[in-house]
C-alpha positions as CSV (number, residue, x, y, z in Angstrom):
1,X,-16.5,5.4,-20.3
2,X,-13.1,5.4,-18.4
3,X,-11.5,2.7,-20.8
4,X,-12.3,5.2,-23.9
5,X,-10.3,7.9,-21.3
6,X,-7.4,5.7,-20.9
7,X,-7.2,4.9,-24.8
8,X,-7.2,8.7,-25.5
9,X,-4.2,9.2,-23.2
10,X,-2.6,6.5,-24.2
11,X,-2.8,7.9,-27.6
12,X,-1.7,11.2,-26.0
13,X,1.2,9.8,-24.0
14,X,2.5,7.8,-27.2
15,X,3.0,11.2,-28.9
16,X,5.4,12.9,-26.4
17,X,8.5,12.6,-27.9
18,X,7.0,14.0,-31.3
19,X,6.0,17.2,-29.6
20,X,2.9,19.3,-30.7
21,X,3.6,23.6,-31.9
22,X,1.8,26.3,-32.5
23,X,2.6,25.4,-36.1
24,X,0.6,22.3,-36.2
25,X,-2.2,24.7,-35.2
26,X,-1.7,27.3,-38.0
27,X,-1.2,24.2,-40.6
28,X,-5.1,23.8,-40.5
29,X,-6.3,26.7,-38.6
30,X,-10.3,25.0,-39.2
31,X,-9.5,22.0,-37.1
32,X,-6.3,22.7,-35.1
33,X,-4.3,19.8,-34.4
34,X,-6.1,17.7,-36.6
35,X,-2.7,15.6,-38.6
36,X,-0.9,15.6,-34.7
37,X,-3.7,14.4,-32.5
38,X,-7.2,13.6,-34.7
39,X,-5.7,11.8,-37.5
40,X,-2.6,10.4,-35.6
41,X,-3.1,6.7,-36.2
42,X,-3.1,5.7,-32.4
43,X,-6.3,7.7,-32.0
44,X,-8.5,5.4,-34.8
45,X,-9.7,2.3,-32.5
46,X,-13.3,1.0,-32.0
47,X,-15.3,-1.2,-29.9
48,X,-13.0,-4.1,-30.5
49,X,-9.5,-2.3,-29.3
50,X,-11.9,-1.1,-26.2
51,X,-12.9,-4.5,-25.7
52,X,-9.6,-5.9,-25.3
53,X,-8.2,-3.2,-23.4
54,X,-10.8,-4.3,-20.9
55,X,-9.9,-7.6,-20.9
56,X,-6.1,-6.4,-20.5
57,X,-7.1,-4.1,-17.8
58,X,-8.8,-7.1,-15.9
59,X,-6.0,-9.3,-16.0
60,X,-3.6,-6.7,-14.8
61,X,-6.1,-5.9,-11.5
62,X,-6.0,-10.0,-11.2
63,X,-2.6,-10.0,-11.0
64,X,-2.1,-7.2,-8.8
65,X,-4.5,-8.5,-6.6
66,X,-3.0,-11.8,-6.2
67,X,0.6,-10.0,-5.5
68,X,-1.6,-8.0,-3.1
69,X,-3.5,-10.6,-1.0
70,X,-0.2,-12.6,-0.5
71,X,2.0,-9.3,0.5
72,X,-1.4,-8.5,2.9
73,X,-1.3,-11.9,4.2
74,X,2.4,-11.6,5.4
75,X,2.1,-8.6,6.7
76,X,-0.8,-9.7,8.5
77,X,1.4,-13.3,10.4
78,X,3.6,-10.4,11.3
79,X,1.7,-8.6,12.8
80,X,0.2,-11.2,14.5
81,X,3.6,-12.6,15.6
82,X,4.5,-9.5,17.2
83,X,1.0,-8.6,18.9
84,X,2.1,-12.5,20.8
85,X,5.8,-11.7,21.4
86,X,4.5,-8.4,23.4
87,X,1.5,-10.3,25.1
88,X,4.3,-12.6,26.0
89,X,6.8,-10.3,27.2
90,X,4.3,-8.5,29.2
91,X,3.0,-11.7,30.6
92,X,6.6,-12.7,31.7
93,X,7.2,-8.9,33.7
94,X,4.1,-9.0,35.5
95,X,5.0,-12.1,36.8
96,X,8.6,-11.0,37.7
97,X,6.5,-8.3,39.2
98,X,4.2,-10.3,41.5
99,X,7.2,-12.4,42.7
100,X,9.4,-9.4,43.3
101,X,8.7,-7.9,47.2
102,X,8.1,-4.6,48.2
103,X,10.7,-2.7,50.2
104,X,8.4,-2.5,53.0
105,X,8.2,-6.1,52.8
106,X,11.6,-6.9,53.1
107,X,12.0,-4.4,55.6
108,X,9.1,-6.0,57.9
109,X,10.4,-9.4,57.4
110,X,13.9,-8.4,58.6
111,X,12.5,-6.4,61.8
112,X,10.3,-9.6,62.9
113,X,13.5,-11.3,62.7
114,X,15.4,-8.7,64.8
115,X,12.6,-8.7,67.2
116,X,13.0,-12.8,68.1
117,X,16.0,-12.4,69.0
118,X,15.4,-10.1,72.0
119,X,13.0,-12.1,73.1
């Protein structure tokens, strides 16, 4: 089971700083490492320490989830905020666009002027 996993490197992890030698395997060369890892006293748990590391383990993923969904939830009204900014802004430039006249345009306007007046 992967709780069983996680107690045995917990255990593991809580004996880093006491550091594990050759010696320790020549001390008892029929079960090496027996006093530094077997017998260390962070290795004897049961059902019950299992049990309540799953409980612990739940609570944590509860939290983190909650931290998570609120976090996701932000990031989700930005997002949303910018996606209408940019709609807006490219609302507001095709509409500059459509009012905005060609050169040709202009140019047709002014020479139907010009022409009235040698009429």
């Amino acid at each position: 089971c992967g709780v069983f996993v996680c107690r045995y490197a917990y255990a593991l992890y809580s004996r880093i700083n006491y550091g594990i030698t050759f010696g320790d395997w020549r001390e008892n060369e029929n079960r090496p490492f027996s006093k530094a890892i077997t017998n260390y006293k962070r290795f004897d748990f049961g059902m019950r320490d299992i049990g309540e590391m799953r409980n612990d383990m739940s609570k944590l993923i509860d939290r983190l989830s909650a931290e998570f969904k609120d976090w996701k939830a932000e990031e989700n009204r930005k997002e949303k905020e910018a996606k209408m900014v940019e709609t807006e802004q490219n609302v507001a430039t095709e509409k500059k666009g459509s009012e905005q006249k060609t050169v040709e345009e202009v140019e047709d306007e002014h020479c139907t002027e010009n022409e009235d007046l040698f009429v």
